[in-house]
C-alpha positions as CSV (number, residue, x, y, z in Angstrom):
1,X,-35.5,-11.7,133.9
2,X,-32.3,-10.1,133.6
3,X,-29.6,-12.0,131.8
4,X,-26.0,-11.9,131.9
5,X,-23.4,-12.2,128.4
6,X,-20.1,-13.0,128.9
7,X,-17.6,-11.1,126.3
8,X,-14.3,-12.8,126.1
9,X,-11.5,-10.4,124.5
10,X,-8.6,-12.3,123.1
11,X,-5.8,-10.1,122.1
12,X,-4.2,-11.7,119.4
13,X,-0.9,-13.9,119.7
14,X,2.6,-12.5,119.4
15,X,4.5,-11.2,116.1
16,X,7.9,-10.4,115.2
17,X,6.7,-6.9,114.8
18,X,5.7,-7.1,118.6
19,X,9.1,-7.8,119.5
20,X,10.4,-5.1,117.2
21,X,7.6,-3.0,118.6
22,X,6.4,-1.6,115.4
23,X,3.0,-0.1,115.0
24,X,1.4,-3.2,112.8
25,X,-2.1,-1.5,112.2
26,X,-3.6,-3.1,109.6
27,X,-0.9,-4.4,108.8
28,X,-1.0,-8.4,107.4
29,X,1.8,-9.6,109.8
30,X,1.3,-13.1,110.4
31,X,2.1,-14.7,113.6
32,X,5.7,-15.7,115.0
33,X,6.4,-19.9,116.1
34,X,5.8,-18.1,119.9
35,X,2.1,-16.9,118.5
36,X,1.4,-20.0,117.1
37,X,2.1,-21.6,120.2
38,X,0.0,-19.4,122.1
39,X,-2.7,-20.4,120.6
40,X,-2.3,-23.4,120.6
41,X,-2.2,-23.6,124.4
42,X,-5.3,-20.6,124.0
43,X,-7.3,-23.3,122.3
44,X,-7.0,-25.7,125.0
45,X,-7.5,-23.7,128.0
46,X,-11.0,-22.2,126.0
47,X,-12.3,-25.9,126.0
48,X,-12.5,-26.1,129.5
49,X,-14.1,-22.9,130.7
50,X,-17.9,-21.8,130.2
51,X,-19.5,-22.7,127.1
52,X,-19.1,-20.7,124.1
53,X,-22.0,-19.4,121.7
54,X,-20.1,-17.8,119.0
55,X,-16.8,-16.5,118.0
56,X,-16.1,-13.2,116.5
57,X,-12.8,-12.3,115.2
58,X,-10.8,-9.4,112.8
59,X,-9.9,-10.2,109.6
60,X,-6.4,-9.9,109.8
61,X,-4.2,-12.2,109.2
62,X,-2.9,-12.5,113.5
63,X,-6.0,-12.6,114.4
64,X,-6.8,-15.3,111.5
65,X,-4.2,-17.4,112.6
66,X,-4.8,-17.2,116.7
67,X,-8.1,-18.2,116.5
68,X,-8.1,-21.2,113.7
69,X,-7.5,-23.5,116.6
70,X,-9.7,-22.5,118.7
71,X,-12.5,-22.5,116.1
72,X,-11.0,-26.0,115.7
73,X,-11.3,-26.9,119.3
74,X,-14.8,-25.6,120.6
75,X,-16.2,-27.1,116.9
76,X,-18.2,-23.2,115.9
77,X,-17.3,-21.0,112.9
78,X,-16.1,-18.2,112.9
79,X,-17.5,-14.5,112.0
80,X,-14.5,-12.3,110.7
81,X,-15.4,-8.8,111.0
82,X,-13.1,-5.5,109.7
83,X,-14.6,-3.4,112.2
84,X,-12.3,-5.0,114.9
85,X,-9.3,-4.6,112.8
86,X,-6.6,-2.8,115.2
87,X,-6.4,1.3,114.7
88,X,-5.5,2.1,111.4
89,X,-1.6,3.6,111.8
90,X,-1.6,5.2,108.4
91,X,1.7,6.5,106.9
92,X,3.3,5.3,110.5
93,X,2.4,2.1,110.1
94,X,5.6,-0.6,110.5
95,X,7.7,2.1,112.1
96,X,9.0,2.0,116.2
97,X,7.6,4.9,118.5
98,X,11.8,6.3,118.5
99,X,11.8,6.0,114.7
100,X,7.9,8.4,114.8
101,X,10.2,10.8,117.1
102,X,12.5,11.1,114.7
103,X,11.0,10.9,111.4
104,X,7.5,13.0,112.1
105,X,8.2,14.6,115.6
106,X,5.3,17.6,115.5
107,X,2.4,15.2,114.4
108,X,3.5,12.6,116.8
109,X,3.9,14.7,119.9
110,X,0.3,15.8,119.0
111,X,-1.0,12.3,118.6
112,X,0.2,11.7,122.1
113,X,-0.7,15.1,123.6
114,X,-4.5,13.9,122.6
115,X,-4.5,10.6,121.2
116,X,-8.0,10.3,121.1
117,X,-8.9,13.0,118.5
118,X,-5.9,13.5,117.1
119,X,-5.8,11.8,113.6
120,X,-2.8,9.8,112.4
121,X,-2.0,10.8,109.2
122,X,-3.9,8.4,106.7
123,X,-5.0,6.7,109.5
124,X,-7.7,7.0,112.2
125,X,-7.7,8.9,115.5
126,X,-8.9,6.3,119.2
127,X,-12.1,8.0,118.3
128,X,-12.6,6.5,115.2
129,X,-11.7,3.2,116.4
130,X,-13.7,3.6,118.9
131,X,-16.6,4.4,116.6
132,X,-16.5,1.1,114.6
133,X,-15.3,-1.0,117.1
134,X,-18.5,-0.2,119.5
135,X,-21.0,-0.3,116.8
136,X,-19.3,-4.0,115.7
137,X,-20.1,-4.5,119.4
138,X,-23.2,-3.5,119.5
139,X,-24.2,-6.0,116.5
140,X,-23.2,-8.7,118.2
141,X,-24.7,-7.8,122.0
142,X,-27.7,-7.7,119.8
143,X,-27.4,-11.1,118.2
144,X,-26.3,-13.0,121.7
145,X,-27.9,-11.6,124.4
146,X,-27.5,-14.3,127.5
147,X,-24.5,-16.2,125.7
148,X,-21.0,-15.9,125.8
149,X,-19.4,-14.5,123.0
150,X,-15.2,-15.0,122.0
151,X,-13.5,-11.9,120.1
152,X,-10.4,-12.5,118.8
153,X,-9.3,-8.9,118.2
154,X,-6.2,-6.3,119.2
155,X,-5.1,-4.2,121.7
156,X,-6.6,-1.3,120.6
157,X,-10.3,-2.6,120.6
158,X,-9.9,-3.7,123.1
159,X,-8.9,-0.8,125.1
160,X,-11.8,0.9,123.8
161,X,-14.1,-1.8,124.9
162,X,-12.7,-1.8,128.1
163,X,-13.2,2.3,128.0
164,X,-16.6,2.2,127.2
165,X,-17.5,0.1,130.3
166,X,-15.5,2.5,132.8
167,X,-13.1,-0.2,133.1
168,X,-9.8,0.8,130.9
169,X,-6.7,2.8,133.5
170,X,-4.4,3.2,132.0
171,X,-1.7,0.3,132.5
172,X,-3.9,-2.4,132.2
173,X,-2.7,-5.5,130.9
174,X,-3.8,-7.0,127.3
175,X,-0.9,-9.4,126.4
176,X,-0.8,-11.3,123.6
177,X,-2.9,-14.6,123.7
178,X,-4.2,-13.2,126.8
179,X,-8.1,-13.2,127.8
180,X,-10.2,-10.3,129.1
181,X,-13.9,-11.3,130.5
182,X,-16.9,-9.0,130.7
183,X,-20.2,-10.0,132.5
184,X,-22.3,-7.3,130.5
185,X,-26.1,-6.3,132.0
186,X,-29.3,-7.5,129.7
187,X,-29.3,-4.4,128.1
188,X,-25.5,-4.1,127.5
189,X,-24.9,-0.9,128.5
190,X,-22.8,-2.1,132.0
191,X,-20.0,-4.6,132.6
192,X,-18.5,-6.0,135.0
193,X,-14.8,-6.9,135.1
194,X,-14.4,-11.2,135.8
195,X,-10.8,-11.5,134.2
196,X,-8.3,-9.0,132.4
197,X,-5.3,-9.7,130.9
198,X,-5.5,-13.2,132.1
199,X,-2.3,-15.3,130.9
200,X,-2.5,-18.0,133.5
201,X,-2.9,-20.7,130.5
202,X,0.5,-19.8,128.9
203,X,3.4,-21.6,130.6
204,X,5.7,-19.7,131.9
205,X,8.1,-19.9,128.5
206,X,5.0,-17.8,127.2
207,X,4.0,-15.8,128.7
208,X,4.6,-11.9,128.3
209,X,8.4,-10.9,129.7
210,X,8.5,-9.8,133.4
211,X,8.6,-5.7,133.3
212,X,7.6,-5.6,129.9
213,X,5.2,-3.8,128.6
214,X,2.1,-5.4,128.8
215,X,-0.3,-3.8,127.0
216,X,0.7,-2.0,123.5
217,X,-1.8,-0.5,121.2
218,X,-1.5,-0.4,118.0
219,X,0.2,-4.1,117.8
């Protein structure tokens, strides 16, 4: 019989190096009061939806912090695993895209001429991220076939997620504290999209800025 997972991506809640947009990598920003917050309300709205079997998370210290409450709440532990660490921004990590322009103009405009296999200089290139992130994936499809698994990652995993199913356009929105749901096949090789970028538990006060931007990689 063919079985469904469900794969909820929770993009971690908000920093102060969000709101400076600064590349934060790997970066051990904690979150700000508003992340904190988020979570908190994250936490709730995760005790009320479909039953979850396990909860994955990155090892960084946003990611930490977003989901201690919900690991709290829904009573499981909690797997931290590097491999969904966000993209590793090397030497640009902590600076603004306008500071990159200014301060290493030739690499940058060929990271974002072909941002997948152009390497960031002692950092990774979206292929690499890619790379760990699916096998990560992979691991835990293996380990939870038929349940529903919660990953507290970043925006960059989970834009490769999201690209490995057919399912990223550019544009699509990954907010912080915000919840993206895949319905994956038995064998996990197809997904279908149930919820992206879903920020309907935030109140309003929370929720990511009208016209902002809502999905930043690399943060």
């Amino acid at each position: 019989m063919s079985m469904s997972t469900l794969l909820t991506l929770v993009r971690h809640g908000h920093t102060e190096w969000n709101a400076l947009g600064r590349y934060q990598g790997h970066a051990p920003i904690p979150l700000s009061e508003r992340g904190h917050s988020q979570a908190r309300h994250l936490a709730a709205a995760l005790t009320q939806g479909e039953k979850v079997t396990a909860i994955y998370s990155s090892d960084l210290p946003r990611c930490r912090q977003t989901v201690a409450p919900i690991a709290d709440a829904l009573g499981l532990p909690v797997f931290y695993d590097p491999r969904f660490r966000e993209m590793d921004y090397g030497h640009w990590q902590g600076l603004t895209r306008a500071e990159l322009a200014a301060l290493d103009a030739d690499r940058y405009e060929a990271y974002r001429a072909d941002p997948f296999n152009a390497p960031i200089p002692g950092g990774e290139s979206q292929r690499m991220l890619a790379v760990r992130v699916l096998a990560g994936l992979a691991d835990i499809l293996a380990a939870y076939r038929g349940g529903h698994v919660l990953l507290i990652t970043h925006g960059g995993p989970i834009r490769e997620i999201l690209r490995y199913y057919g399912r990223w356009e550019g544009g699509l929105p990954a907010g912080n504290a915000s919840r993206t749901v895949l319905a994956l096949t038995d064998d996990g090789r197809t997904a279908a999209l149930v919820a992206c970028g879903d920020v309907s538990h935030l109140p309003p006060r929370l929720q990511p800025e009208a016209g902002g931007t809502a999905f930043i990689a690399g943060q």
